[in-house]
N, C-alpha and C positions, 0 to 999 in steps of 0.2 A: 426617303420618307422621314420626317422629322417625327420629333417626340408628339406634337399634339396632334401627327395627322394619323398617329398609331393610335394614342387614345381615342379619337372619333372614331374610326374606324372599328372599335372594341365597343365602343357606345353603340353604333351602328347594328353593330352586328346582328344576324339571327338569334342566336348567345342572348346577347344582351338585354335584347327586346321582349326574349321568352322568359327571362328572370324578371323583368321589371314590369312587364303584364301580368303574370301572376300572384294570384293571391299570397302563396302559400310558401312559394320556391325562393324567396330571398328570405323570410323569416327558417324556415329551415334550413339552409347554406349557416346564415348568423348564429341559430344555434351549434353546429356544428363547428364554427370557425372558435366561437366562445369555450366549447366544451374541449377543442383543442389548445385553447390558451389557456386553458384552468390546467390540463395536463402537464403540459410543456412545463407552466409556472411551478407544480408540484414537482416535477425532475429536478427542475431547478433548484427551486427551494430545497430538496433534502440534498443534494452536493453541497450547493453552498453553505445551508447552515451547519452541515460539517466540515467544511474547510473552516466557517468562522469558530469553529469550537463547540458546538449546540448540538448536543444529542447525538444518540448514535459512535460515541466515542470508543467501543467497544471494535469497531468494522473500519479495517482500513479505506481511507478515501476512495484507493482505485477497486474496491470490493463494491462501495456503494455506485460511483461512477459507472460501473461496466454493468449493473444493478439498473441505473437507471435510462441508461443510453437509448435500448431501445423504446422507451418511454418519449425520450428526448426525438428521435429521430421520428418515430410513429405522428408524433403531436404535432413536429413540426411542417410532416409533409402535408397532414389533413388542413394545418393552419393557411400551407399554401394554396393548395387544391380550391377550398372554399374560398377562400379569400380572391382568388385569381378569380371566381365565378361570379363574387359581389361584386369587385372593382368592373364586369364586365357591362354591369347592370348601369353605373353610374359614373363612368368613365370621363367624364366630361368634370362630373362635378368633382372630382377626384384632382383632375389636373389644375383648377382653379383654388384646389383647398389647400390650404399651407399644412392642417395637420395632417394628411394625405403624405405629404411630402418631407415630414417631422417620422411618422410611423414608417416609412418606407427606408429612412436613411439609420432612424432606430434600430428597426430588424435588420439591414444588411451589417450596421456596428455586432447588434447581439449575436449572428449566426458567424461573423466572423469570430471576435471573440469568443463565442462558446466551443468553436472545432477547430479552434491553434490555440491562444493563450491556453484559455481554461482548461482546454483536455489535456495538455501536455503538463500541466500542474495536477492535475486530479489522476492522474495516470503516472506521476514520478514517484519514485520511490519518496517515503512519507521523512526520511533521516534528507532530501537534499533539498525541499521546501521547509523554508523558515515559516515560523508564526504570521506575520507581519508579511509574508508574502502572500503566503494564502487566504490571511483574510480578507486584504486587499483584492486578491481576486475575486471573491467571493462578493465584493461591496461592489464591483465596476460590472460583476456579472446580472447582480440581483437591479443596480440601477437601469442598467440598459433593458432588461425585459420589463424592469415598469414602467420604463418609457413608452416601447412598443405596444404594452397595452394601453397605457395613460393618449397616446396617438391613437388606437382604435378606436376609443371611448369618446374622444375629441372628434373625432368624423360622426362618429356618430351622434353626437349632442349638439351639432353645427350645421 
């Protein structure tokens, strides 16, 4: 089976057809899938702007980290969940979109990045990360999830 004859096949679907006939069932998946990125992006943002130095300097990194994981993990699964349920609706037009294809290589960058590089930094003891490392993490972390959404936003404004 190749990759476009999965996509059709997902456009095809029962799935698919029942999302994209109704009224109601793709705007509320979107909201959901959005109200997942707004979370996700807030776990985010408070590790990072404490690795970059911003607030919260009182709370060791891996105190906030371990803080916000289940945040991080919860947001990210709803993001898939919904997200798998949109793509099922408009599967076609997904395979033919580049930003389709920009958000998909975004979030697999960002979910790797965030569950090796980053964890293993926000998780090391705070005396064997340098300044300059962690903020760096913090700039490659924060870039790649604005891509993922800047790719969301881009499918959806095209």
């Amino acid at each position: 089976m190749s990759l476009l004859s999965f996509f059709e096949w997902c456009d095809g679907s029962a799935l698919g057809n029942a999302i994209r006939s109704s009224t109601y069932t793709f705007p509320i998946l979107e909201v959901f899938h959005l109200l997942g990125l707004a979370a996700i992006g807030g776990a985010v943002l408070l590790i990072d702007m404490r690795l970059f130095g911003i607030g919260l300097r009182r709370r060791p990194v891996a105190e906030i980290a371990r803080y916000a994981q289940p945040f991080l993990a919860g947001s990210l699964l709803v993001m898939i969940v919904s997200g798998g349920l949109l793509f099922t609706s408009e599967a076609i037009k997904c395979y033919h979109h580049e930003a389709f294809w920009f958000k998909m290589i975004s979030l697999f960058l960002a979910i790797l990045f965030t569950f090796t590089v980053h964890r293993k930094v926000t998780m090391a003891d705070a005396s064997r990360v340098g300044p300059v490392a962690a903020k760096l993490v913090a700039i490659v972390s924060v870039a790649l999830w604005t891509c993922v959404g800047i790719g969301g936003r881009w499918i959806g404004f095209s």
